[in-house]
Residue, then its C-alpha position, 0 to 999 in steps of 0.5 A: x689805117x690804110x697806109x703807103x710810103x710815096x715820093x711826092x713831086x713838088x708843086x712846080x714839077x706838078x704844074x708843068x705836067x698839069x700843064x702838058x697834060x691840059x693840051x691832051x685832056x682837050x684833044x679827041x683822044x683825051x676828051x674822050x668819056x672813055x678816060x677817067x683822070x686821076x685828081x692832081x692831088x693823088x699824082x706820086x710815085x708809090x714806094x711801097x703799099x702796106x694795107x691796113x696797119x693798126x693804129x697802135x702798129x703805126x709808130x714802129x713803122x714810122x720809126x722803121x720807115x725813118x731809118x730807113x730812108x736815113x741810109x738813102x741820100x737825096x737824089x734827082x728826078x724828072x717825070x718822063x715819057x708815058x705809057x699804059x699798063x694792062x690796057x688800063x692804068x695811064x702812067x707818066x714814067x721818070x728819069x734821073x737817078x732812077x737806081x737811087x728810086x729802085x733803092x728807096x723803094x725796096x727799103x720801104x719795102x723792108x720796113x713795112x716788112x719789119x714793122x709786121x705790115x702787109x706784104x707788097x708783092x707788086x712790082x716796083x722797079x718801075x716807078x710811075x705816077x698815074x694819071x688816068x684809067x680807061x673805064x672798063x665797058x665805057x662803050x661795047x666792044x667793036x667787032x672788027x671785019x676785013x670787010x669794008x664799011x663793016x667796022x674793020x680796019x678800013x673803018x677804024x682810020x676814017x673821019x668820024x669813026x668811033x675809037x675803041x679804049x685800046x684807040x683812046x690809050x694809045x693816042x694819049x699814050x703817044x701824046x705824052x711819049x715826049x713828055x719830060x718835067x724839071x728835075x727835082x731833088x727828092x729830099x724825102x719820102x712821105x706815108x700817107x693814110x688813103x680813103x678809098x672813094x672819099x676824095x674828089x669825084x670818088x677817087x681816094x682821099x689822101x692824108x699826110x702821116x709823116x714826112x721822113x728826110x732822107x740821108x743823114 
């Protein structure tokens, strides 16, 4: 089982940001093929990543994945501002106690550790929810010229002219930068089983494992 431990907001916290997001979706910038939304029911906050985790591993990291968002009592959130990562992942931030996050999440990181998953090198300590890819070569790249009517600066701030993925991102980037969501407590961390490319619109396929309180 391809397996990841996740905060998942709840649907109130989601349907306020499906709602601002709505209004960036219809806009030039958002309408754009260039951009590739992600299905609501894959936004949440990634703890940690522990790959493909056989079947008989997956009660001990259970069991790990418990006690340790035992010693981690509930805390609040809110998705906050947004931004883009590499020129290509479209992200929504968070705020609130976001030490109390970093912490759930390098416990999660210890229990896959300790239960013999994968190894999740990827920076955390930033938790994000994404919502979006700029498609790689949706349109070629344009050759940018000082000169004028030649594609350049000049060009790129008239009516009509074409906006490049950098464009695109940075429009819907500014668009959300506002952005803040109700604050929720988050009360527990889920592991989810995913199917890459078995979900809507080819995305991936998440199912629920298990639902693991936190506190005492």
């Amino acid at each position: 089982m391809r397996l990841f431990a996740a905060v998942w907001p709840p649907d109130d916290v989601l349907d306020h940001l499906d709602l601002a997001l709505a209004s960036v979706r219809g806009g030039p910038a958002g309408s754009s093929t260039a951009i590739r939304w992600s299905a609501r029911e894959t936004w949440h906050l990634t703890a940690a990543f522990y790959g493909d985790v056989p079947d008989g591993a997956v009660p001990a990291l259970t069991a790990d994945l418990a006690s340790a968002a035992q010693e981690i009592d509930p805390y609040p959130l809110a998705l906050r501002g947004a931004g883009v990562f590499s020129h290509r992942t479209m992200w929504v931030g968070v705020s609130g106690d976001v030490d109390a996050q970093r912490a759930l999440t390098a416990a999660c990181v210890d229990a896959g550790a300790a239960a013999g998953a994968h190894e999740d090198l990827r920076p955390r300590d930033r938790a994000h929810l994404t919502v979006g890819r700029i498609r790689p070569g949706s349109r070629p790249p344009r050759r940018r010229s000082s000169r004028p009517g030649r594609g350049g600066p000049e060009m790129a701030g008239r009516p009509g002219a074409p906006a490049d993925d950098d464009d695109v991102a940075t429009g819907v980037a500014r668009a959300l930068a506002v952005y803040e969501g109700p604050t929720w407590l988050v009360q527990e961390v889920v592991l989810v089983e995913s199917r890459p490319g078995a979900g809507r619109g080819g995305g991936p396929l998440y199912t629920e494992v298990e639902r693991l309180p936190l506190g005492r």
